[in-house]
C-alpha positions as CSV (number, residue, x, y, z in Angstrom):
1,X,103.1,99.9,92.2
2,X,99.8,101.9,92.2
3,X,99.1,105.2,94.2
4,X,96.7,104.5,96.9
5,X,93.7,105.8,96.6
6,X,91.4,107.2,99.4
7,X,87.7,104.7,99.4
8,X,84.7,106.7,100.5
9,X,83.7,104.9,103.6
10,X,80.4,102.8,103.5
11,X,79.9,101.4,106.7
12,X,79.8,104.2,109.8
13,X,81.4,101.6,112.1
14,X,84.6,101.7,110.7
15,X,87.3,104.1,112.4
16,X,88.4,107.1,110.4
17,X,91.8,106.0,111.3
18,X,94.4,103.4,113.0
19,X,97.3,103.5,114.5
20,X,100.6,101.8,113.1
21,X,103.9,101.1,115.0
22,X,107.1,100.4,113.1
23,X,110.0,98.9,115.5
24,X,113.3,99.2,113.2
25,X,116.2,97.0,113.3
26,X,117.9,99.8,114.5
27,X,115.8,100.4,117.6
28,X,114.0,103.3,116.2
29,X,110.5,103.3,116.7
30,X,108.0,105.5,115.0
31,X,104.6,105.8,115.4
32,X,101.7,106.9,112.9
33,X,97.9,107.9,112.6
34,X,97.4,106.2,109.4
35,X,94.2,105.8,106.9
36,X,95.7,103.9,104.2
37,X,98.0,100.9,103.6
38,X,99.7,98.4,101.1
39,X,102.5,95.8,101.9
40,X,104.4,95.2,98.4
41,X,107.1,92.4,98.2
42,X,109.8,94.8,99.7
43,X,108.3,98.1,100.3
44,X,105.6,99.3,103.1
45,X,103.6,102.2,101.6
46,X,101.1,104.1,103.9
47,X,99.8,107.5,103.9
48,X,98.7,109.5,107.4
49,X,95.2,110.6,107.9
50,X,95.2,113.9,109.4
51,X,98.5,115.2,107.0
52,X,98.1,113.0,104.1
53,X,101.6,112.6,104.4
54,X,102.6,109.4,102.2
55,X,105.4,107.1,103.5
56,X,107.5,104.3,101.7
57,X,109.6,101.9,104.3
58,X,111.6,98.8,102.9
59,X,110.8,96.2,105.0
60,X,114.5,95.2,105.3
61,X,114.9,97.9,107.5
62,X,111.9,96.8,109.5
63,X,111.6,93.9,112.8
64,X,108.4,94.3,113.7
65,X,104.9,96.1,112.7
66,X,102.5,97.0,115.3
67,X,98.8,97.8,114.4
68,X,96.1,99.1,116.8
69,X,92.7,97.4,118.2
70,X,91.0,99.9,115.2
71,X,92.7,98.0,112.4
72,X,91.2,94.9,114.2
73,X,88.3,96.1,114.0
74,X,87.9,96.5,110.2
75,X,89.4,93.5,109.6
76,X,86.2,92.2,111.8
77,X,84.5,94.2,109.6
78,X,85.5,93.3,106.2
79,X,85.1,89.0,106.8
80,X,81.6,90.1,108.0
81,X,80.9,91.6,104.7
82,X,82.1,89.0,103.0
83,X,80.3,86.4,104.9
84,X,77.2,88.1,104.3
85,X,78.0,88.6,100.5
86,X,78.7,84.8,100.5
87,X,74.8,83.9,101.7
Protein backbone atom coordinates (compact mmCIF):
# COMPACT_ATOMS: atom_id res chain seq x y z
CA UNK A 1 0.00 0.00 0.00
CA UNK A 2 1.13 3.57 -0.74
CA UNK A 3 1.59 6.46 1.80
CA UNK A 4 -1.03 9.02 1.33
CA UNK A 5 -0.02 11.93 0.15
CA UNK A 6 -1.48 15.48 1.06
CA UNK A 7 -3.13 17.16 -2.72
CA UNK A 8 -2.86 20.94 -2.74
CA UNK A 9 -6.49 21.90 -2.84
CA UNK A 10 -7.82 23.47 -6.11
CA UNK A 11 -11.19 24.30 -5.61
CA UNK A 12 -11.82 26.86 -2.38
CA UNK A 13 -15.25 25.12 -1.83
CA UNK A 14 -13.99 22.19 -0.54
CA UNK A 15 -13.67 21.78 3.36
CA UNK A 16 -10.18 21.70 4.85
CA UNK A 17 -11.47 18.75 6.72
CA UNK A 18 -14.33 16.08 7.61
CA UNK A 19 -15.35 14.30 10.20
CA UNK A 20 -15.17 10.39 10.43
CA UNK A 21 -16.94 8.07 13.05
CA UNK A 22 -15.85 4.53 13.53
CA UNK A 23 -18.53 2.37 15.62
CA UNK A 24 -16.38 -0.97 16.61
CA UNK A 25 -17.73 -4.38 17.08
CA UNK A 26 -16.86 -3.86 20.44
CA UNK A 27 -18.95 -0.84 21.16
CA UNK A 28 -16.15 1.55 21.07
CA UNK A 29 -16.68 4.52 19.18
CA UNK A 30 -14.07 6.98 18.18
CA UNK A 31 -14.27 9.95 16.43
CA UNK A 32 -11.76 11.94 14.08
CA UNK A 33 -11.00 15.34 12.23
CA UNK A 34 -9.61 13.69 9.26
CA UNK A 35 -8.06 15.21 5.81
CA UNK A 36 -7.12 12.10 4.09
CA UNK A 37 -8.45 8.57 3.44
CA UNK A 38 -7.94 5.13 1.63
CA UNK A 39 -10.14 1.91 2.20
CA UNK A 40 -7.71 -1.12 1.15
CA UNK A 41 -9.21 -4.76 1.06
CA UNK A 42 -8.83 -5.17 4.89
CA UNK A 43 -7.25 -2.17 6.30
CA UNK A 44 -8.76 1.56 6.75
CA UNK A 45 -5.85 4.00 6.53
CA UNK A 46 -6.54 7.84 7.41
CA UNK A 47 -4.50 10.51 8.62
CA UNK A 48 -5.95 13.59 11.04
CA UNK A 49 -5.82 17.09 9.83
CA UNK A 50 -4.90 19.30 12.64
CA UNK A 51 -2.09 16.44 14.15
CA UNK A 52 -1.18 14.65 11.04
CA UNK A 53 -1.55 11.76 13.05
CA UNK A 54 -1.89 8.57 10.62
CA UNK A 55 -4.22 5.71 11.59
CA UNK A 56 -4.45 2.02 10.19
CA UNK A 57 -7.90 0.11 11.46
CA UNK A 58 -8.67 -3.53 10.07
CA UNK A 59 -11.97 -3.37 9.04
CA UNK A 60 -12.76 -6.68 10.82
CA UNK A 61 -12.65 -4.89 13.84
CA UNK A 62 -15.11 -2.38 12.43
CA UNK A 63 -19.48 -2.32 12.17
CA UNK A 64 -20.04 0.68 10.99
CA UNK A 65 -18.29 3.97 9.44
CA UNK A 66 -19.77 7.31 9.82
CA UNK A 67 -18.75 10.29 7.56
CA UNK A 68 -19.90 13.99 7.99
CA UNK A 69 -22.19 16.26 5.63
CA UNK A 70 -18.35 17.87 4.57
CA UNK A 71 -17.32 14.48 3.01
CA UNK A 72 -20.75 14.87 1.15
CA UNK A 73 -19.87 17.71 0.02
CA UNK A 74 -16.72 16.78 -1.95
CA UNK A 75 -18.09 13.94 -3.13
CA UNK A 76 -20.74 16.58 -4.75
CA UNK A 77 -17.84 18.16 -5.75
CA UNK A 78 -15.69 15.65 -7.43
CA UNK A 79 -18.83 14.17 -9.93
CA UNK A 80 -19.20 17.93 -10.79
CA UNK A 81 -15.71 18.04 -12.01
CA UNK A 82 -16.03 15.13 -13.74
CA UNK A 83 -19.20 16.02 -15.38
CA UNK A 84 -17.80 19.14 -16.55
CA UNK A 85 -14.52 17.39 -17.74
CA UNK A 86 -16.86 14.88 -19.62
CA UNK A 87 -18.46 17.99 -21.87
Amino acid sequence: MQPLAFIPKDDDRLPDCYGLKLFYIDGKMEEFEIGHHRLGDKVLEFVTHEHELWHWVQMNNVKRVEFDKRFSKIVALKVERETANKK
